[in-house]
BALO-47532 format. One record per atom (N, C-alpha, C): residue number from 0; atom name; x, y, z. Coordinates in Angstrom, 2 decimals. Layout:
BEGIN
ATOM  nr atom       x       y       z
ATOM NUM   CA       X       Y       Z
...
***
This chain:
BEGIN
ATOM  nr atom       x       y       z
ATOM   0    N    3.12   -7.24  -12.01
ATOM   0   CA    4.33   -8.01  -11.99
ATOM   0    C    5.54   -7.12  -12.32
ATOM   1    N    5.67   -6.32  -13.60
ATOM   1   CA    6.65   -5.15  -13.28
ATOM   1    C    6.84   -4.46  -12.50
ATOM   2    N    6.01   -4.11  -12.01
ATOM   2   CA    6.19   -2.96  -10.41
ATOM   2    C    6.65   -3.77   -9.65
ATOM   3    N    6.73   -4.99   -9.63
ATOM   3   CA    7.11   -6.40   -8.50
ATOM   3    C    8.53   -6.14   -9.01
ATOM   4    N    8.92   -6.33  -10.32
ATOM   4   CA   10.55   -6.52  -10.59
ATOM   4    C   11.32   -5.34  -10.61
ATOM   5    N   10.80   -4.13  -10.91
ATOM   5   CA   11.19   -2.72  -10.55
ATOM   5    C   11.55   -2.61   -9.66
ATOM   6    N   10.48   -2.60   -8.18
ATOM   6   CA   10.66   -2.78   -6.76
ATOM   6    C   11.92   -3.40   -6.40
ATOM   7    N   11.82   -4.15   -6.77
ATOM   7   CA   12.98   -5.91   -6.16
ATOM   7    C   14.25   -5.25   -6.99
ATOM   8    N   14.44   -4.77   -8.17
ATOM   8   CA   15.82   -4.13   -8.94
ATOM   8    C   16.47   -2.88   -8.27
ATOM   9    N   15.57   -1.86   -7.23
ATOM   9   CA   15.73   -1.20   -7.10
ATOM   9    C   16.36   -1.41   -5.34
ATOM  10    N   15.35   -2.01   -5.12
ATOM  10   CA   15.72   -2.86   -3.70
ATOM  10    C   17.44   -3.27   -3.61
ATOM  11    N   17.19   -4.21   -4.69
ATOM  11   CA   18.89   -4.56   -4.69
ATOM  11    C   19.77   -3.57   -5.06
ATOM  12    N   19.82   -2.80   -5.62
ATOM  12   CA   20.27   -1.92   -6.29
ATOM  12    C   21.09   -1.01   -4.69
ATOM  13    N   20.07   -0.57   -4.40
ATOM  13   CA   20.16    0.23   -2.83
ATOM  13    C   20.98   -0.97   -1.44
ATOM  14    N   20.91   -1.80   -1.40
ATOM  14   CA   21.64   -3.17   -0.47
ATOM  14    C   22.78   -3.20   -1.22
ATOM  15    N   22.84   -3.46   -2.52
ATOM  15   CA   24.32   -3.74   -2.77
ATOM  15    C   25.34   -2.28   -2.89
ATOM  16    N   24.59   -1.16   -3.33
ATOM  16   CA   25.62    0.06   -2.82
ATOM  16    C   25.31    0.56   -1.29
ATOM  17    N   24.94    0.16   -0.44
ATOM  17   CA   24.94    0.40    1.05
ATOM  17    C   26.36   -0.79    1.05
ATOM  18    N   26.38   -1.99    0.99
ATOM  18   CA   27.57   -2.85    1.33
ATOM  18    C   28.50   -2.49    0.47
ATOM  19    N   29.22   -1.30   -0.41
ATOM  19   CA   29.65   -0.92   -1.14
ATOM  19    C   30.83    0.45   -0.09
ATOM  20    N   29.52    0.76    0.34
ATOM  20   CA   30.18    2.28    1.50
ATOM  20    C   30.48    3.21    0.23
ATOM  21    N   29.62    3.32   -0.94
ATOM  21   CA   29.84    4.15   -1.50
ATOM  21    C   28.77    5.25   -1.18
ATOM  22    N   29.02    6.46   -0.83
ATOM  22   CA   27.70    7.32   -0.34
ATOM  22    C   27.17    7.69   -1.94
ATOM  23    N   27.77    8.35   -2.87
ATOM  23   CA   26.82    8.39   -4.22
ATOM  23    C   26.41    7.33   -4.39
ATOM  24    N   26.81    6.20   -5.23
ATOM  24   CA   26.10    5.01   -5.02
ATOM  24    C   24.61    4.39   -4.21
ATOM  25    N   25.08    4.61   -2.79
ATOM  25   CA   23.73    4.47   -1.92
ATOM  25    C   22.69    5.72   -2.46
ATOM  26    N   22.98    7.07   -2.82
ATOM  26   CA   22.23    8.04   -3.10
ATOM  26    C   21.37    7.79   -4.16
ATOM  27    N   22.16    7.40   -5.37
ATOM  27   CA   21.45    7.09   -6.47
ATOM  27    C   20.66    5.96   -6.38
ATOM  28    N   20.59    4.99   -5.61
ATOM  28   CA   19.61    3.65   -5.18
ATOM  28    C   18.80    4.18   -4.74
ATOM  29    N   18.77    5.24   -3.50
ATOM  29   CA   17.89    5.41   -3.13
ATOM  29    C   17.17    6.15   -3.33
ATOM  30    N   17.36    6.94   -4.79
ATOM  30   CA   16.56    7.85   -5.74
ATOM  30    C   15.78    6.71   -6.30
ATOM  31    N   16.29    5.75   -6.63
ATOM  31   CA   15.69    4.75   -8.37
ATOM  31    C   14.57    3.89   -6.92
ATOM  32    N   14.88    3.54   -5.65
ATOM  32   CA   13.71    2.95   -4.97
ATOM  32    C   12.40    4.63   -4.89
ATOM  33    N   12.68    5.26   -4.30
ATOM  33   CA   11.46    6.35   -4.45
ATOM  33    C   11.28    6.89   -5.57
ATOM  34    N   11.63    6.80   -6.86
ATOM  34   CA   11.01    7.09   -8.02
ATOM  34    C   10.26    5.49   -8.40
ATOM  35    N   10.29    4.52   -8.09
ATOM  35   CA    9.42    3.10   -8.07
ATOM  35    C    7.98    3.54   -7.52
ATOM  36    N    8.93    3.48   -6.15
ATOM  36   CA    7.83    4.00   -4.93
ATOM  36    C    6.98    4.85   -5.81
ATOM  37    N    7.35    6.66   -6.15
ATOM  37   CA    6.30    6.88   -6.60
ATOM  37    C    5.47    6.29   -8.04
ATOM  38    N    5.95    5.52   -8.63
ATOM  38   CA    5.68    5.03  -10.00
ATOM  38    C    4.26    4.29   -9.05
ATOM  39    N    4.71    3.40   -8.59
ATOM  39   CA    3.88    2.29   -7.90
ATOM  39    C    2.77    3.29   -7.30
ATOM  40    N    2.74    4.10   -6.51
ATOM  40   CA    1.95    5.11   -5.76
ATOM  40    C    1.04    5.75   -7.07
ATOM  41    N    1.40    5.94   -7.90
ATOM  41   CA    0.26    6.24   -8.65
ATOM  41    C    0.11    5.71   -9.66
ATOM  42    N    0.03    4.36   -9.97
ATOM  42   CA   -0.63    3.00  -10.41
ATOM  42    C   -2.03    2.86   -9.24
ATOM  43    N   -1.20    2.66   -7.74
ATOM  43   CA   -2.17    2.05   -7.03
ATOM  43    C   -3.65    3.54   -7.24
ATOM  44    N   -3.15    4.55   -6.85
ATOM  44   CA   -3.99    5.51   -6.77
ATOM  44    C   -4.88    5.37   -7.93
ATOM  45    N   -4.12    5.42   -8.97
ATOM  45   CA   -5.60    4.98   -9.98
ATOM  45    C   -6.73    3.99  -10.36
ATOM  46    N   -6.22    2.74   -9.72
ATOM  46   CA   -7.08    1.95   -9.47
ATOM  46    C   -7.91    2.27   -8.03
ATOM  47    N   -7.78    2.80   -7.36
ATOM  47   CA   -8.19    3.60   -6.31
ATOM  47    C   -9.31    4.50   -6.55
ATOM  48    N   -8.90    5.29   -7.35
ATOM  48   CA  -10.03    6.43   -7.51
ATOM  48    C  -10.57    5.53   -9.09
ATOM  49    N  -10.29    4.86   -9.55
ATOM  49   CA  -11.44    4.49  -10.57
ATOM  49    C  -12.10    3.04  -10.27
ATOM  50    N  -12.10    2.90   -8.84
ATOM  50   CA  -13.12    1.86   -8.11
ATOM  50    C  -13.78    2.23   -6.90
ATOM  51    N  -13.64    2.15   -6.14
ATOM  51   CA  -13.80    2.68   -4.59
ATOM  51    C  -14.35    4.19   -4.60
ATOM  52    N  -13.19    4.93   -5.09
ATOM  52   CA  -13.65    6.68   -4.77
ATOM  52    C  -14.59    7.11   -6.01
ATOM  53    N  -14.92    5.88   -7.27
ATOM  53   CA  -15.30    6.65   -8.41
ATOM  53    C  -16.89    6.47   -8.25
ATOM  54    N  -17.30    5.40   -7.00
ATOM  54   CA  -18.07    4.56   -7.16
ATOM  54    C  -19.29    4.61   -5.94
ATOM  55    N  -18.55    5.06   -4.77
ATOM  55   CA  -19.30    5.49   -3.33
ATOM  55    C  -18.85    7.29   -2.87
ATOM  56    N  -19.74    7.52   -2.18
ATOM  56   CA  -20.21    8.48   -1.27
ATOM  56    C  -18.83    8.62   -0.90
ATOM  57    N  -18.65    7.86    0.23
ATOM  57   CA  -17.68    8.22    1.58
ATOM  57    C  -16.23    7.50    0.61
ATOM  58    N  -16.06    6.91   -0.46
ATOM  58   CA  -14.99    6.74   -1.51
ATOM  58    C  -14.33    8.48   -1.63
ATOM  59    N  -15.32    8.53   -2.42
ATOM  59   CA  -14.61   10.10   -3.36
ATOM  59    C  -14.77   11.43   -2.27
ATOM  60    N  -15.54   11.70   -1.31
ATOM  60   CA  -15.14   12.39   -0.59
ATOM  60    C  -13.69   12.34    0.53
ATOM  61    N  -13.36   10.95    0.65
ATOM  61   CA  -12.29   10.80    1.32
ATOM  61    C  -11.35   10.90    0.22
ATOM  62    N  -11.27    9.83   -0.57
ATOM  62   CA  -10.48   10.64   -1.86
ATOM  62    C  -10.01   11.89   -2.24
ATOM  63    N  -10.81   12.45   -2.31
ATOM  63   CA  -10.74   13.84   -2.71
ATOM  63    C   -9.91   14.35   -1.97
ATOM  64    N  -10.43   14.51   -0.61
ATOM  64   CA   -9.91   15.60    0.86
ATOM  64    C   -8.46   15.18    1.07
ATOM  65    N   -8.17   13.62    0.85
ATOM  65   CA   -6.41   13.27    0.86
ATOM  65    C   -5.61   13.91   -0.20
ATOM  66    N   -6.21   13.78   -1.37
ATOM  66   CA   -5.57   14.12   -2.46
ATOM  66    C   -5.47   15.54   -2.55
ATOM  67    N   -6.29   16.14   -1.97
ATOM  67   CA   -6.57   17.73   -1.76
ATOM  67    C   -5.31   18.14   -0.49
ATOM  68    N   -5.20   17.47    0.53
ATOM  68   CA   -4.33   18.03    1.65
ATOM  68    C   -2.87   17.58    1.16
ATOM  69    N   -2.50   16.12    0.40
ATOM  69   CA   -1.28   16.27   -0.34
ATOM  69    C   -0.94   16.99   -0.94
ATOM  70    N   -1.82   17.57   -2.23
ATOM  70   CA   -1.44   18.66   -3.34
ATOM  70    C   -1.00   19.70   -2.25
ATOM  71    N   -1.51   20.42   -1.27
ATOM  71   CA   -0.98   21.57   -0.57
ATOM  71    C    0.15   21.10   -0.08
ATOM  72    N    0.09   20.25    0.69
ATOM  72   CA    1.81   19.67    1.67
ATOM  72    C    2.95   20.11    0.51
ATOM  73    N    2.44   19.25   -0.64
ATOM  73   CA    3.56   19.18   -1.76
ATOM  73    C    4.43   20.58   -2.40
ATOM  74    N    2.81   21.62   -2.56
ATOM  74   CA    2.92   22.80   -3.11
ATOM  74    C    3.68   23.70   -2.19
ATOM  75    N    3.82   23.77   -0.72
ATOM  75   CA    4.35   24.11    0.28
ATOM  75    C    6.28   23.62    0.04
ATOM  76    N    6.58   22.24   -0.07
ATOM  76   CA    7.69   21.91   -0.18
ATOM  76    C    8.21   22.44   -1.35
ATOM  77    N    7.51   22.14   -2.37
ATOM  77   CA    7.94   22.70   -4.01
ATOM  77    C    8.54   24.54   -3.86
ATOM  78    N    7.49   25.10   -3.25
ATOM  78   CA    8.02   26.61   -2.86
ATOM  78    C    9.06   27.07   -2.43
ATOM  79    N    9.88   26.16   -1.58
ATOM  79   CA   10.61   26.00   -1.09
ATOM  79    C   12.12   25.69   -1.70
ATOM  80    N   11.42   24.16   -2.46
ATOM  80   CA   12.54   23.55   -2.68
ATOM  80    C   12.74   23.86   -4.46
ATOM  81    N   11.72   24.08   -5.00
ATOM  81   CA   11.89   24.36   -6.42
ATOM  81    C   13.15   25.14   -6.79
ATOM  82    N   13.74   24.75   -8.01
ATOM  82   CA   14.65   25.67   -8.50
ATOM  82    C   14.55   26.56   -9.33
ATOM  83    N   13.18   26.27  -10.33
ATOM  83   CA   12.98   26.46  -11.58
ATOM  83    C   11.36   27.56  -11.15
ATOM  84    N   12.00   28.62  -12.22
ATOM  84   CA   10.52   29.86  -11.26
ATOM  84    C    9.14   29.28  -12.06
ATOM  85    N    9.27   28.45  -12.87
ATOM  85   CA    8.09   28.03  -13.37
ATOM  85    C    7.54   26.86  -12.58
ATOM  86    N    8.35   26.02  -11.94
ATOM  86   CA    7.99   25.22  -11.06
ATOM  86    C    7.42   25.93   -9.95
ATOM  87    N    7.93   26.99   -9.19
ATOM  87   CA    7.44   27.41   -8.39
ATOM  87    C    6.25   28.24   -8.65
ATOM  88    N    6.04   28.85   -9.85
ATOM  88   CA    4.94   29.08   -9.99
ATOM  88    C    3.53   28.43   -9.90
ATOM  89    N    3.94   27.40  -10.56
ATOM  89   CA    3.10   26.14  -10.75
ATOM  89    C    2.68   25.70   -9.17
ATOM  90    N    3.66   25.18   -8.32
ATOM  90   CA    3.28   25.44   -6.83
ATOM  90    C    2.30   26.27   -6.30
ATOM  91    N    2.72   27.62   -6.37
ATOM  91   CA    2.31   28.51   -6.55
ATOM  91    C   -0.14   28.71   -6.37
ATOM  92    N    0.37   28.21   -7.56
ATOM  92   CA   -1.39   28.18   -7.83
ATOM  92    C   -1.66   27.09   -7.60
ATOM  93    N   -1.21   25.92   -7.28
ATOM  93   CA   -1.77   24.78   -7.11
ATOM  93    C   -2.35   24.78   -5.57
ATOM  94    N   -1.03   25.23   -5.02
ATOM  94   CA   -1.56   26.01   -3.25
ATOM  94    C   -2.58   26.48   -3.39
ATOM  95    N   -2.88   27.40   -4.24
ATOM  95   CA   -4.00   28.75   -4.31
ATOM  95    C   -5.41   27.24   -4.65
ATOM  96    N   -5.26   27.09   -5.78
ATOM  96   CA   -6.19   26.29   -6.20
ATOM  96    C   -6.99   25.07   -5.12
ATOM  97    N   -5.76   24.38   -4.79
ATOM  97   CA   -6.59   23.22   -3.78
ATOM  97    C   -6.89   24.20   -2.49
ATOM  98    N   -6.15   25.13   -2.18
ATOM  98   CA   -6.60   25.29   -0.62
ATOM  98    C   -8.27   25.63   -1.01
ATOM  99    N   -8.59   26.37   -2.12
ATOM  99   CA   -9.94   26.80   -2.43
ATOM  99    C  -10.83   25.66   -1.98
ATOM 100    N  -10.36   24.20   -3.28
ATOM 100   CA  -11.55   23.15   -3.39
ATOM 100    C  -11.33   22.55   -1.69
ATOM 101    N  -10.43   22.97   -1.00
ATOM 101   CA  -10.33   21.98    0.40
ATOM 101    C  -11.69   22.88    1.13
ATOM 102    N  -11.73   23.96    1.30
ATOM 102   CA  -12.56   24.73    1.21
ATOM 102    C  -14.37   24.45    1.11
ATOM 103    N  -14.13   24.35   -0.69
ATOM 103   CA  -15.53   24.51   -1.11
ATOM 103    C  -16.17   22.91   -1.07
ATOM 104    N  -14.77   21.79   -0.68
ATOM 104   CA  -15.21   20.14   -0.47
ATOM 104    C  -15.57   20.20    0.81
ATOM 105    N  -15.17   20.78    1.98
ATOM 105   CA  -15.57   20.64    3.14
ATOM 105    C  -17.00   21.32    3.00
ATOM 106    N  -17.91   22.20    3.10
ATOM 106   CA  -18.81   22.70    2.71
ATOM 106    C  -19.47   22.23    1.89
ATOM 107    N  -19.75   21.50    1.32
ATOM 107   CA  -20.03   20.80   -0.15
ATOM 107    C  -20.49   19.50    0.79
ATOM 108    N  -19.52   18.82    1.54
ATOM 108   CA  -19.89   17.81    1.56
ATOM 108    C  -20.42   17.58    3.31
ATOM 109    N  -20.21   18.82    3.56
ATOM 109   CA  -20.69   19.00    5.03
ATOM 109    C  -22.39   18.72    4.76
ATOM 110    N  -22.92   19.48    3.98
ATOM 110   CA  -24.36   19.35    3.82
ATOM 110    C  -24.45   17.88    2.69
ATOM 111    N  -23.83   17.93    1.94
ATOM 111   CA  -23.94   16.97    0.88
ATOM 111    C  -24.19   15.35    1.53
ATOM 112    N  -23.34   15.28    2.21
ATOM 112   CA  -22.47   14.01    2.96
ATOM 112    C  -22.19   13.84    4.33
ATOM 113    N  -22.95   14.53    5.03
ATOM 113   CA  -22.97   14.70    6.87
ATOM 113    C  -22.09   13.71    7.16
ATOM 114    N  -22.80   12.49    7.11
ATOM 114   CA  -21.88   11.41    7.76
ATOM 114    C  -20.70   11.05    7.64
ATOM 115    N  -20.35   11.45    6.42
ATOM 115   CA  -19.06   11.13    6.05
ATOM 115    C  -17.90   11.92    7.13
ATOM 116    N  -16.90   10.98    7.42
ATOM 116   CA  -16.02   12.38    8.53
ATOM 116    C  -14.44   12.23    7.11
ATOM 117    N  -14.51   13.85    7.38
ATOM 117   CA  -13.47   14.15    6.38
ATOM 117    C  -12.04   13.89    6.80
ATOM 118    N  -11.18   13.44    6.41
ATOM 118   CA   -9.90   12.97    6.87
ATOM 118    C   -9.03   14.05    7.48
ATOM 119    N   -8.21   14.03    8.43
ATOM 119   CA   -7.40   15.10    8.95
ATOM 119    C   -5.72   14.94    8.31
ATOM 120    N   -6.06   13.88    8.00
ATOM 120   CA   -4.26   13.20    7.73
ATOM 120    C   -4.14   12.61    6.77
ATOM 121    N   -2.92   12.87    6.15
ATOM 121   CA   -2.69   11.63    4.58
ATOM 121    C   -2.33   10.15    5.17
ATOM 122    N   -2.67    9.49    3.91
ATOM 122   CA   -2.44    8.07    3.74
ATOM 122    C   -1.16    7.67    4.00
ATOM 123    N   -1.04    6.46    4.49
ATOM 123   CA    0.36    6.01    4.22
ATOM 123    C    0.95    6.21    2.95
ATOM 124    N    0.14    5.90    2.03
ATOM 124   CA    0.77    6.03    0.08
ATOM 124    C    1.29    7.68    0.13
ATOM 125    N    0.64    8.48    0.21
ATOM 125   CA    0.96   10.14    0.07
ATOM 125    C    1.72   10.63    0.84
ATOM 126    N    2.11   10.37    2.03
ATOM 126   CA    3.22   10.29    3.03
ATOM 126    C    4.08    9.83    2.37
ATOM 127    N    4.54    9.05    1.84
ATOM 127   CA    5.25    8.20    1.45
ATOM 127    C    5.92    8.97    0.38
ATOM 128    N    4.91    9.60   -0.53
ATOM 128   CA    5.15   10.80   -1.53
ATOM 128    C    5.67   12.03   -0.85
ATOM 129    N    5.14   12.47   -0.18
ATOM 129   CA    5.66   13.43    0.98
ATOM 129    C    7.16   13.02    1.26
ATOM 130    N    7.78   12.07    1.69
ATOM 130   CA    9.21   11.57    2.04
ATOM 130    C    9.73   11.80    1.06
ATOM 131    N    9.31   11.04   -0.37
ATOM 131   CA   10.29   11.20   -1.17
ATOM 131    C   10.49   13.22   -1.86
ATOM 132    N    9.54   13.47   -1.65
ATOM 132   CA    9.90   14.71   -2.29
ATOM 132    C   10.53   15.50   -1.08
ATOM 133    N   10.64   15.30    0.22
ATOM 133   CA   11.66   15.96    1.11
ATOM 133    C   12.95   15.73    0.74
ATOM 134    N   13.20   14.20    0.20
ATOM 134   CA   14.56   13.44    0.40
ATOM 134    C   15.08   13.45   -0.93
ATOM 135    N   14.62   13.92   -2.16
ATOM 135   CA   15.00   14.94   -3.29
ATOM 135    C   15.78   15.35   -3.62
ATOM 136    N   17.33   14.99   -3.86
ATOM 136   CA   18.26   16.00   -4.19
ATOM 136    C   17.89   16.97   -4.92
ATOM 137    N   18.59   18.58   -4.66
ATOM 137   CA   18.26   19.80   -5.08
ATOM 137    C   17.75   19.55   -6.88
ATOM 138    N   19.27   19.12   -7.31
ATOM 138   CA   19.17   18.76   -8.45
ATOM 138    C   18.02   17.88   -9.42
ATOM 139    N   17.25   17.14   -8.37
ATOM 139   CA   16.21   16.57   -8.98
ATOM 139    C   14.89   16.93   -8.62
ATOM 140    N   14.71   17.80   -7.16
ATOM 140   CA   13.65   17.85   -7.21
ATOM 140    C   12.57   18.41   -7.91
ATOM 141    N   13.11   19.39   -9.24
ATOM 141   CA   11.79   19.67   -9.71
ATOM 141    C   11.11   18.69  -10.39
ATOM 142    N   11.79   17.56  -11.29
ATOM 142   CA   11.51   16.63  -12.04
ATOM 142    C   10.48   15.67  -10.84
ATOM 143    N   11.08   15.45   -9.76
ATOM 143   CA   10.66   14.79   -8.48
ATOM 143    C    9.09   14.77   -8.69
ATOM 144    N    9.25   16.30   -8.10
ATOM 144   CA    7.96   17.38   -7.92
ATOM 144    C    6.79   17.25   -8.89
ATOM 145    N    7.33   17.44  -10.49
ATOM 145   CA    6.07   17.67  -11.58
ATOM 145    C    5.99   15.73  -11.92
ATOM 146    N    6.65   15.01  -11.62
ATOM 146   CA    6.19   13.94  -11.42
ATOM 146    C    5.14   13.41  -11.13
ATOM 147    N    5.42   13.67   -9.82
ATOM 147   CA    4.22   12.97   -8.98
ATOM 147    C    3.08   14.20   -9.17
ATOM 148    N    3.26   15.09   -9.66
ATOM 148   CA    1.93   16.10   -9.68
ATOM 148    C    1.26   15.38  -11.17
ATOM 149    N    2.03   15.24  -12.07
ATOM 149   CA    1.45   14.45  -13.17
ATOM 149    C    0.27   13.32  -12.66
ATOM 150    N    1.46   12.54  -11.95
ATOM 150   CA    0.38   11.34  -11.37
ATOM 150    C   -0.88   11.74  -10.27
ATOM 151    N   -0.87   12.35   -9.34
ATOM 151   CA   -1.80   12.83   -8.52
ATOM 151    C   -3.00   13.97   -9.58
ATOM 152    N   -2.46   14.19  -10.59
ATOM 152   CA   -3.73   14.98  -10.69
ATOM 152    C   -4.46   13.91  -12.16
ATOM 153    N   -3.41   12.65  -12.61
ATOM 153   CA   -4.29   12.06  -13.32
ATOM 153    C   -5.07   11.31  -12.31
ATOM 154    N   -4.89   10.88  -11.26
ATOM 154   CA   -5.26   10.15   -9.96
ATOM 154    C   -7.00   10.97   -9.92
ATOM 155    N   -6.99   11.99   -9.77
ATOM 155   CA   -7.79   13.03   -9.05
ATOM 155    C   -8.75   13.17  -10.62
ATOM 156    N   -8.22   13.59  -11.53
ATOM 156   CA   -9.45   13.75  -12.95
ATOM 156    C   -9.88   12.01  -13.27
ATOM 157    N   -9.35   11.12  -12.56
ATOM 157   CA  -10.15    9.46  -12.71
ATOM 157    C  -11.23    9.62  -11.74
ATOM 158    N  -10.64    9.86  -10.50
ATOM 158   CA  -11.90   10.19   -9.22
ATOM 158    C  -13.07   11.25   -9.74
ATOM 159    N  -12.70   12.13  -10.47
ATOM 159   CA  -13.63   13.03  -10.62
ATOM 159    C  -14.63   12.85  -11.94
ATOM 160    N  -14.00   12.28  -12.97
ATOM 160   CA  -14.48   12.06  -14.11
ATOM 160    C  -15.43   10.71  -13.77
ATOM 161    N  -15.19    9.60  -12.94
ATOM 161   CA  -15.99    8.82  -12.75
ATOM 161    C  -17.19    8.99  -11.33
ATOM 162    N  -17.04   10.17  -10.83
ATOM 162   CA  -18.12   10.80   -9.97
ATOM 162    C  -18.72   11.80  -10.80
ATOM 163    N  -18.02   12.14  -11.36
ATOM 163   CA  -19.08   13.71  -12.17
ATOM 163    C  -20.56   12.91  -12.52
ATOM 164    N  -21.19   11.59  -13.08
ATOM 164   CA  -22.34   11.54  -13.43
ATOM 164    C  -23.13   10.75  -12.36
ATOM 165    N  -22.60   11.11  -11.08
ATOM 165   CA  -23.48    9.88   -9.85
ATOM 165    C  -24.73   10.33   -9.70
ATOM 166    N  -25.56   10.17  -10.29
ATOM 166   CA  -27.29   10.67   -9.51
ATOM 166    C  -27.63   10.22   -8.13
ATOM 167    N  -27.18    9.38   -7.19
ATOM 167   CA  -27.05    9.57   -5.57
ATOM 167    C  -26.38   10.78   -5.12
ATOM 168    N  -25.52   11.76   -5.87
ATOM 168   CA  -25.18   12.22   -4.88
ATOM 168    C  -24.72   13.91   -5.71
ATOM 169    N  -25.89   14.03   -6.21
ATOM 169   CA  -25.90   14.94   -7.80
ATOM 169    C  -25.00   16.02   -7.31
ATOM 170    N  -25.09   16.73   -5.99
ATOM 170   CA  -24.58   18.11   -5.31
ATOM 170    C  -22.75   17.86   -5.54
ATOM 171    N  -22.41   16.72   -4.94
ATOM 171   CA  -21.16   16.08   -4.73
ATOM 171    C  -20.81   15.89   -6.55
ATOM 172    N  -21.57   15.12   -7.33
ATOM 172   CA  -21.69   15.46   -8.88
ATOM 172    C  -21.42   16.75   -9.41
ATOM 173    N  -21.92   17.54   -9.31
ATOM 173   CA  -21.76   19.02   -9.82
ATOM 173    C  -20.23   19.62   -9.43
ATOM 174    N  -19.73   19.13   -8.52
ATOM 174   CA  -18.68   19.64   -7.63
ATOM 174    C  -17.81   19.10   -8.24
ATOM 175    N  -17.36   17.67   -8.38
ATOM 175   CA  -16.53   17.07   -9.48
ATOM 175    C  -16.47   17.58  -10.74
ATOM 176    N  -17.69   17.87  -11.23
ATOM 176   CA  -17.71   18.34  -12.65
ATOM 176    C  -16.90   19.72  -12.83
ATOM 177    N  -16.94   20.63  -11.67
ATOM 177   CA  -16.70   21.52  -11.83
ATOM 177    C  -15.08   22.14  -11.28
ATOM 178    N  -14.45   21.35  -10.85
ATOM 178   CA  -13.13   20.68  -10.67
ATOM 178    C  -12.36   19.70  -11.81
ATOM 179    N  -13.04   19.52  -12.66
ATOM 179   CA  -12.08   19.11  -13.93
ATOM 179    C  -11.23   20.06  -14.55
ATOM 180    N  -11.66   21.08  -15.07
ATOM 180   CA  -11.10   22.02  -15.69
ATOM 180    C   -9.58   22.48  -14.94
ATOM 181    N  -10.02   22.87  -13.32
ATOM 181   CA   -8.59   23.36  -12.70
ATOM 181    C   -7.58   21.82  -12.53
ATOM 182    N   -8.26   21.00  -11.88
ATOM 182   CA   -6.92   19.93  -12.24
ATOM 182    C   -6.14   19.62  -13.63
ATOM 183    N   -7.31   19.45  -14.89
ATOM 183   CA   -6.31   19.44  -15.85
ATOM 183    C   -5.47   20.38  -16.26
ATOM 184    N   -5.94   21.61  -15.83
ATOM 184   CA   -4.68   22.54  -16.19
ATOM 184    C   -3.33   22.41  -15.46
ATOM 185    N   -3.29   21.78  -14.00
ATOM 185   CA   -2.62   21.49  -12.81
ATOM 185    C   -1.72   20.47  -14.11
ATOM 186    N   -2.41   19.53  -14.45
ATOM 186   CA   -1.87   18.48  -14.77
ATOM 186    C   -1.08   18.87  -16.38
ATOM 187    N   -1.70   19.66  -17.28
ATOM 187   CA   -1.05   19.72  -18.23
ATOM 187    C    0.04   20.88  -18.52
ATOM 188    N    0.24   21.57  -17.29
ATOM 188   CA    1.13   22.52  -17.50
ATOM 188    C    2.25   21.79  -16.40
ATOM 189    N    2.26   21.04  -15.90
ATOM 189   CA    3.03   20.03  -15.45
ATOM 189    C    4.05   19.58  -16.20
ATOM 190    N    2.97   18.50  -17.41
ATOM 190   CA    3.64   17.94  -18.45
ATOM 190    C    4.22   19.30  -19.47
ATOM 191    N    4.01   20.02  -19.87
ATOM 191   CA    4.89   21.63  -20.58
ATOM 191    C    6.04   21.34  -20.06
ATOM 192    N    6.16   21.55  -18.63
ATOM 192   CA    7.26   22.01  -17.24
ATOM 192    C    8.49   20.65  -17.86
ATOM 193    N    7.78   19.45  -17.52
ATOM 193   CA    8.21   17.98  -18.33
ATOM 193    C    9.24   17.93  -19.59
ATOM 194    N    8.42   18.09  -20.17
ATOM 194   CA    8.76   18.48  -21.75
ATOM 194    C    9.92   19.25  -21.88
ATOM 195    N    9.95   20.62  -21.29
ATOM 195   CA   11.42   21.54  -21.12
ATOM 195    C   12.12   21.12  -20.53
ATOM 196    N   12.32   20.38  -19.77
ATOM 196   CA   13.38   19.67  -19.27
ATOM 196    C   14.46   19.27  -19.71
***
């Protein structure tokens, strides 16, 4: 229900400075709707990966491989758009890091998980994340950026922490387990980045 009145505050917020013709005005609405957006985007994601992806086969391998091809899209824009050399650092290895597990998940789950077909494309939700961190003023995007990396990699240690003990699918198990360690570092040198702000 808050994410309902957030949404709807922010909504209006953005309509009434568009009928305003104020261009800051419309700018700043349409920062406070995609910082919702992503608020909401990783709410939903966590109920996501701690039902569905925490719970089946073809869940957490699709899980994974989206959340794996966002972190790169993102780490790609951040390089780019970062201001701050610690942000870009952080980019930096996160590139390095997921391109690995995109890697060692395809292989992993090629034998692990045959049937499963691995996704080529993000979700509407991560796209969506994708937009807003293009549409970013300079000035905000690093905050933008370690944002949603906060949320995507608590997203990703729920998926993984609730697959690490599956005995159906022990190989795919071991693989989660062994991917905790690099996301939480993803995730807690994030929040550091946060903190200095």
């Amino acid at each position: 229900m808050k994410n309902i009145l957030i949404a709807g505050a922010a909504s209006l917020a953005l309509l009434a400075a568009c009928n305003q013709g104020d261009d800051t005005a419309a700018q700043n609405a349409s920062e406070a709707v995609n910082t919702t957006q992503d608020a909401t985007a990783g709410v939903v994601g966590q109920t996501s990966a701690a039902t569905l992806g925490a719970n089946t086969v073809d869940g957490f391998v699709t899980s994974l491989a989206v959340g794996n091809m966002y972190e790169i899209e993102a780490a790609r824009i951040a390089q780019t758009k970062a201001s701050n050399a610690d942000v870009k650092a952080l980019a930096s290895t996160i590139l390095e890091d997921h391109t690995a597990a995109g890697e060692k998940l395809l292989s992993t789950a090629s034998t692990a998980a045959p049937d499963v077909v691995l996704p080529t494309a993000l979700d509407q939700r991560r796209k969506g994340m994708i937009d807003n961190l293009n549409a970013a003023a300079p000035d905000d995007f690093d905050r933008v950026y370690l944002d949603q990396q906060m949320a995507a990699h608590n997203e990703t240690l729920t998926l993984l922490n609730g697959f690490s003990d599956n005995s159906d699918a022990p190989v795919l198990a071991t693989l989660a387990q062994e991917m905790i360690p690099t996301i939480t570092k993803h995730r807690d040198r994030a929040q550091v980045l946060v903190n200095g702000m």
